[in-house]
N, C-alpha and C positions, 0 to 999 in steps of 0.2 A: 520376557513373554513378547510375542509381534501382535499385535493390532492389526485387524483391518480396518483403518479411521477413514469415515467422510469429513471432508474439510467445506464449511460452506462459507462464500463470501460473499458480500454485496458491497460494493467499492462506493467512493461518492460520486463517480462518473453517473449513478444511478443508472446505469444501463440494463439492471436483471442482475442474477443472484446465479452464482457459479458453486458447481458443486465438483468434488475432486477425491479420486483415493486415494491415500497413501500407505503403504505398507509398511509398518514402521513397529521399530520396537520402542520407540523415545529417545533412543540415541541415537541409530542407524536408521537410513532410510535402504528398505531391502528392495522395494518396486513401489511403480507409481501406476493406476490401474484407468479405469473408467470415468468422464469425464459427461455431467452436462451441463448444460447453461439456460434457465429458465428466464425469458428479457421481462421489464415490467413495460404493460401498454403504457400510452402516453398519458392515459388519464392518470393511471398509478403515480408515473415518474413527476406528473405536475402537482399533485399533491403529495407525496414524499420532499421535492423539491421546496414548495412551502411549507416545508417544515424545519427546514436545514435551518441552524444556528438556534435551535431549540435546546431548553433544559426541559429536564421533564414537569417540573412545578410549573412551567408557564405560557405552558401550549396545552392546543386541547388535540392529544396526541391519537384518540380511540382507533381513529379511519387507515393513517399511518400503520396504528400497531397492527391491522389486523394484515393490511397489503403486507406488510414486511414476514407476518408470519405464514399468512397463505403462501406466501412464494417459498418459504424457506420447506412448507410441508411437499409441496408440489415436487421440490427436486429431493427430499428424504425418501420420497416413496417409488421413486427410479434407482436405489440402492438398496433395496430389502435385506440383504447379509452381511451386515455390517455392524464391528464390537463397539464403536464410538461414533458421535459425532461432536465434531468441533463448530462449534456457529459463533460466529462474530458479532452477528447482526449488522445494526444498520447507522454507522457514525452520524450523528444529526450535528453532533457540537465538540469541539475537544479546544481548552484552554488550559496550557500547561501551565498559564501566571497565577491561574486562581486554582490549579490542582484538581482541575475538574474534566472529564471526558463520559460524554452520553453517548450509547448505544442505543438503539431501539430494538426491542426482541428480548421478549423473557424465556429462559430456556428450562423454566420447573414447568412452562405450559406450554411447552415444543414437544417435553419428555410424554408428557401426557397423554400431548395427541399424535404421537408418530410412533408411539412406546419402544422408542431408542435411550438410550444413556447420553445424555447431550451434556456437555464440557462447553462450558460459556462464562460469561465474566471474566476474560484474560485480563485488563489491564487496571483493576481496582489495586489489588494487591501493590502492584509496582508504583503507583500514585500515592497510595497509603507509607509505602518505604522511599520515599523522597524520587521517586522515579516521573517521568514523564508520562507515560502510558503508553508511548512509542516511542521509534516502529519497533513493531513485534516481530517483523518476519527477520529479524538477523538470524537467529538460532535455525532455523530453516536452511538461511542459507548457508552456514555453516557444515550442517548437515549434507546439503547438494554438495559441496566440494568434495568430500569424501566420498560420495556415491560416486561421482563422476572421476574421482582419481585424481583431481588437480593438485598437481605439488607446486603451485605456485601463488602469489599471493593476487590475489584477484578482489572486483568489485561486482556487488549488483547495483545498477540501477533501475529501481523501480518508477518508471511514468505513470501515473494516475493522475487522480484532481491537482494533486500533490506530487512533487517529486523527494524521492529519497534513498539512501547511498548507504549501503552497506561492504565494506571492505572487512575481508577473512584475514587474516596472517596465515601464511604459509609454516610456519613455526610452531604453535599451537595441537594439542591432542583435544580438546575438547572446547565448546564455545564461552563455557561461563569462566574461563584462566585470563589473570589478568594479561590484557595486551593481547586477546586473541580478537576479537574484534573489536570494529569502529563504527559507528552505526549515528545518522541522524536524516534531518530531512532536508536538502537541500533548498527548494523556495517554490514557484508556483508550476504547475506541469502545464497537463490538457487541461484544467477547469477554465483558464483564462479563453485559452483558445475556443473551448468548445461554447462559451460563454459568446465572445463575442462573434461566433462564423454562427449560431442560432438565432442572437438578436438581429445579424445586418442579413441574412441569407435561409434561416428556417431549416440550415444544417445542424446535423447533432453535433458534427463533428469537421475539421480540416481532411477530406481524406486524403492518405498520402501525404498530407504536407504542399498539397497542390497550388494552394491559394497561397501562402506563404512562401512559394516556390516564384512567384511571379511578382511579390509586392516587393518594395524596397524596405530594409530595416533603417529605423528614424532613430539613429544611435544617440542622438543627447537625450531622449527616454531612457535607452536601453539604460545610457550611462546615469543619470539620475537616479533609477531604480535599484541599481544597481550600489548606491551609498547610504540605503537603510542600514541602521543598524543590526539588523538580523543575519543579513552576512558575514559579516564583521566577530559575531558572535561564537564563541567556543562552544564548541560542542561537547554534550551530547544538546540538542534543540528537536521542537518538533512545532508544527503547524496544523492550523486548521483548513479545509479547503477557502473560507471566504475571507481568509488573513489580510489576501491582497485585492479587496473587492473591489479599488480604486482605479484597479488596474485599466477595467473598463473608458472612466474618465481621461485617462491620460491618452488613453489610443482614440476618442471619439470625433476630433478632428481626421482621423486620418481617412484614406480611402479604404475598402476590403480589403484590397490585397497589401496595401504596407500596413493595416491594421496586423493580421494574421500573423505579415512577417516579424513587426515588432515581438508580437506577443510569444513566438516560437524564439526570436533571439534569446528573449531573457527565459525560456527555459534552460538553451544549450548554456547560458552564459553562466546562470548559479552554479548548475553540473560542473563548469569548468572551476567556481569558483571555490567549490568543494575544497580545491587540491589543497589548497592553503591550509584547511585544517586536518589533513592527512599527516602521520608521524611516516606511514611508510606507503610507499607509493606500488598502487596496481600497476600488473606487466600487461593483466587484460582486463578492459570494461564488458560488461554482461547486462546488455538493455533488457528490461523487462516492462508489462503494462503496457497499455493501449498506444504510449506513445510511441513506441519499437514500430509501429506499425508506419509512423509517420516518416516520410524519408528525408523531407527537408531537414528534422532534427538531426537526424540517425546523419547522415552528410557534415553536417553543422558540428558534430560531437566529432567524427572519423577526421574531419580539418584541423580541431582545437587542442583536443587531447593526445598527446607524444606517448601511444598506446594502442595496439588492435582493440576497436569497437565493435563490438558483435553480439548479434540479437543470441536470448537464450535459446534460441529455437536449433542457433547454428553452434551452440555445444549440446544439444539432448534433451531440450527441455521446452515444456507446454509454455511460454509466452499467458496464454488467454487463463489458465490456471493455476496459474506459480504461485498466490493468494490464498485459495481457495484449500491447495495442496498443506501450506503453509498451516493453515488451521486445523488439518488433519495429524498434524504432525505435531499442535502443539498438544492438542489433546492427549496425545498417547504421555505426553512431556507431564501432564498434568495428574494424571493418572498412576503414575509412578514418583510425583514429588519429585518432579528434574527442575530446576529454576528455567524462565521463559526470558528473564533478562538480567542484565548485567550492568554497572557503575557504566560502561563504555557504550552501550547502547542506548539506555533511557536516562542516566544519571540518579538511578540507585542507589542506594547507598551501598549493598551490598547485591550479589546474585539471588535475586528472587522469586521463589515460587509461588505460583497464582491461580487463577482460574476457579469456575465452582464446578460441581458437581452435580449435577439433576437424574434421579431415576424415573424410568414411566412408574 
């Protein structure tokens, strides 16, 4: 059966809530359809913000719940014809040591008041079966390769708060076979950057990579940072956005512009670090996330990696919604009892199925 699924996302960049169709049967992606983007004001974003690294026992979460669900109703009701919705919600905390990953957004009272079939709770199930809880989009991306036709063995890179790498084998008929994908999270994206170009300069973000295009990189940082044990580490791994909140501290002597450029080295530098735990090696990288936007990285990556680097936009695909799409697509996955992840992607023990189910 084909789905027409909305996908919604809300990233920790906290920028606004993205919403995306996908046409999908659960295994095949047949089209990708209408697109919008709801931003949260600054008052929203600054108390969502003080919320991050919340469990739900020990914040007083009321104000949060209610921004994260008004936003989510606000873009359900720009898609009136549609079989599913996939809601993520809103990542406040995720600690894979303690087994634990909070969402904000309850989707039995999304169903309620949007009277859609909302598919939410994707990553309880794969924590409960020895899995991480992330990332969830490999299965996605697996997916895009076959729509797009690629016979070759390819990566996404996803930039957000977080950065993280999903490589397909070209080999492979289906996502959940062993040794079809490779999937974890490489180390810190935009959050550092956006973190420190807001506290020294009142920007959300580096745009373009501008500032960081001008400072000098303060490489015995980079390199220092660069001998935590979390790189080092086998994968499958996954992170929190405020993992490396220290990061701030080590760039605070510096000026703007080699603050920025530090903090952009050591994104390109984990990406590059990735390779290491790679069995089989991308012929192409596929930037996706807010950082694709940034050129000093996108440069920084096209230098480092012995491989064409190319945003998704330049093989076919929406950049600003790849997430959002992702969630549309898992639902329909959910819906039919398709597993969302795999031993290779979250360290599962086996390929497993997830998600709940809410009717209005």
């Amino acid at each position: 059966m084909i789905y027409k699924c909305l996908g919604l996302m809300s990233g920790t960049s906290l920028d606004g809530v993205d919403g995306a169709i996908c046409v999908t049967s659960g295994r095949d992606i047949i089209r990708f359809g209408k697109t919008y983007f709801r931003p949260y004001s600054s008052k929203e974003q600054l108390i969502l913000k003080s919320k991050l690294n919340s469990w739900p026992e020990s914040a007083d979460l009321e104000e949060a719940s209610k921004i994260v669900q008004n936003a989510h109703l606000d873009v359900i009701k720009q898609f009136p014809d549609v079989d599913l919705v996939g809601f993520h919600g809103q990542t406040l905390n995720h600690n894979p040591i303690l087994k634990r990953t909070f969402q904000l957004g309850n989707g039995e009272e999304l169903a309620k008041l949007s009277g859609k079939k909302i598919i939410w709770d994707f990553r309880t199930s794969d924590i409960d079966n020895g899995g991480e809880g992330a990332p969830l989009s490999p299965f996605f991306h697996f997916a895009c390769t076959k729509f797009l036709d690629i016979q070759e063995t390819v990566a996404f890179v996803n930039l957000g708060g977080v950065g993280n790498i999903t490589v397909v084998n070209k080999d492979t008929q289906t996502p959940e076979e062993e040794n079809s994908l490779i999937a974890f999270d490489t180390g810190p994206a935009n959050a550092p950057i956006n973190d420190f170009v807001f506290s020294r300069l009142g920007f959300l973000y580096d745009k373009n990579g501008d500032l960081a295009h001008r400072g000098n990189v303060d490489k015995r940082i980079v390199d220092n940072f660069l001998k935590l044990d979390f790189f080092n580490r086998k994968p499958p791994k996954s992170l929190d956005r405020n993992d490396f909140y220290f990061l701030s501290e080590l760039v605070s002597n510096l000026s703007d512009e080699d603050g920025a450029a530090t903090l952009t080295a050591i994104c390109i530098e984990t990406i590059c670090m990735s390779l290491k735990h790679l069995p089989y090696k991308p012929s192409r990288w596929f930037i996706c996330g807010g950082g694709r936007n940034n050129r000093t990285i996108i440069k920084g990556l096209q230098k480092r990696l012995n491989a064409p680097v190319l945003t998704v936009e330049e093989v076919g695909l929406d950049g600003d919604m790849l997430e959002a799409q992702a969630f549309g697509y898992l639902a329909a996955r959910v819906v039919n009892n398709l597993p969302l992840s795999s031993p290779t992607t979250t360290g599962c023990k086996r390929p497993t199925i997830g998600g709940r189910i809410s009717k209005p």
